[in-house]
C-alpha angles and dihedrals in degrees: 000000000000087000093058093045088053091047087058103043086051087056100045079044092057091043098063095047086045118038092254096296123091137151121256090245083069099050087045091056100045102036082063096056081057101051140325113275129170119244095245092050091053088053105048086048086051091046097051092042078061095048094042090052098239087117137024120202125192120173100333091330133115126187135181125221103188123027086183103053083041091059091042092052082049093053087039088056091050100265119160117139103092110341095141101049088082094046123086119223089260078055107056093047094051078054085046086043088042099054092049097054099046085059089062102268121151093220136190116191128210084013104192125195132178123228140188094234097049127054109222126010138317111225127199111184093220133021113181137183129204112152113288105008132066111201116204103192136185112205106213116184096191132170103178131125088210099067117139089066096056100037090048090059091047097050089044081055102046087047087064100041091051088049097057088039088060101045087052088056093048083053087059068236091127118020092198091192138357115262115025117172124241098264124038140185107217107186134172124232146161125216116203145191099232128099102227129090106238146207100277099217083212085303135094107258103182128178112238095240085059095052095097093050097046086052080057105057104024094117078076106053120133094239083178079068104060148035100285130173115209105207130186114191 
């Protein structure tokens, strides 16, 4: 497993220096400062990568389609150390986005609405549906060893914006998606980048590699907990 997990971080690692082409030689190369491999096993991951239709290789050349299915197969696999340091930002939220809607959320990404108290627009990076709950998310990719100042402030923040989201909807002033149901749990959270489970601020703040779990799960979630908005439409 870690072998295929190093496979694909070397690849994510070559994408970004290279525009996501890049000859075999290369991989080769680079794939050997990570860890030792056989001739015969890099080419049959190669080979599969190819099948599966995560690379295309054409004459000494690889290409990669997708960065981001790349990186989901890679998370898929196992893979953590490191995974995002290839991404950029717009990268980590379409995996957010991925892994909600493989657990069955409708989602709408860099959701802007207008208000009367604001001039200009409110953005949430991702709104998503999935009967009975409304999930307003702030990606955050963050590297930092100084992180409960800054993710206080942006749960305090995606606490607001949530706020003035719901009491739009209430309005019948924004329709996020077709089909709600009468009675929905709007709730603010951040997803972030880093490993570690963090103070929730009265927010889910949920590591990215525990997404899929807490979509799960999410019928038993504590709403007492947490910043929750109770709406009847």
């Amino acid at each position: 497993m870690d072998e295929i997990c190093n496979f694909y971080n070397v690849i994510l690692d070559l994408c970004v220096i290279s525009n996501n082409s890049f000859s075999i030689n290369a991989l080769w190369v680079k794939l050997n400062q990570k860890m030792k491999i056989t001739q015969k096993r890099f080419l049959d991951l190669l080979k599969n990568s190819v099948k599966d239709g995560y690379l295309k290789y054409n004459q000494g050349k690889i290409h990669v389609p997708s960065k981001i299915e790349l990186a989901i197969k890679a998370y898929e696999m196992g893979a953590r150390d490191d995974l995002f340091k290839y991404l950029k930002w717009q990268d980590f939220e379409l995996m957010c986005r991925k892994i909600l809607e493989i657990n069955d959320f409708e989602c709408k990404s860099n959701f802007r609405f207008k208000t009367e108290r604001k001039r200009g627009r409110y953005e949430i990076d991702i709104i998503s549906y999935k009967m009975p709950y409304l999930l307003s998310i702030d990606c955050k990719k963050w590297w930092m060893r100084n992180k409960i100042s800054p993710l206080k402030k942006a749960a305090l923040d995606q606490i607001h914006r949530t706020k003035i989201f719901s009491e739009r909807i209430i309005k019948k002033e924004i329709i996020p998606f077709k089909g709600l149901s009468n009675k929905i749990y709007i709730f603010p959270l951040l997803i972030t980048s880093l490993k570690e489970d963090l103070k929730s601020f009265n927010i889910p703040i949920i590591p990215f590699f525990n997404l899929n779990s807490f979509l799960v799960n999410i019928d038993k979630i504590q709403f007492q907990d947490f910043y929750c908005f109770e709406l009847y439409l």
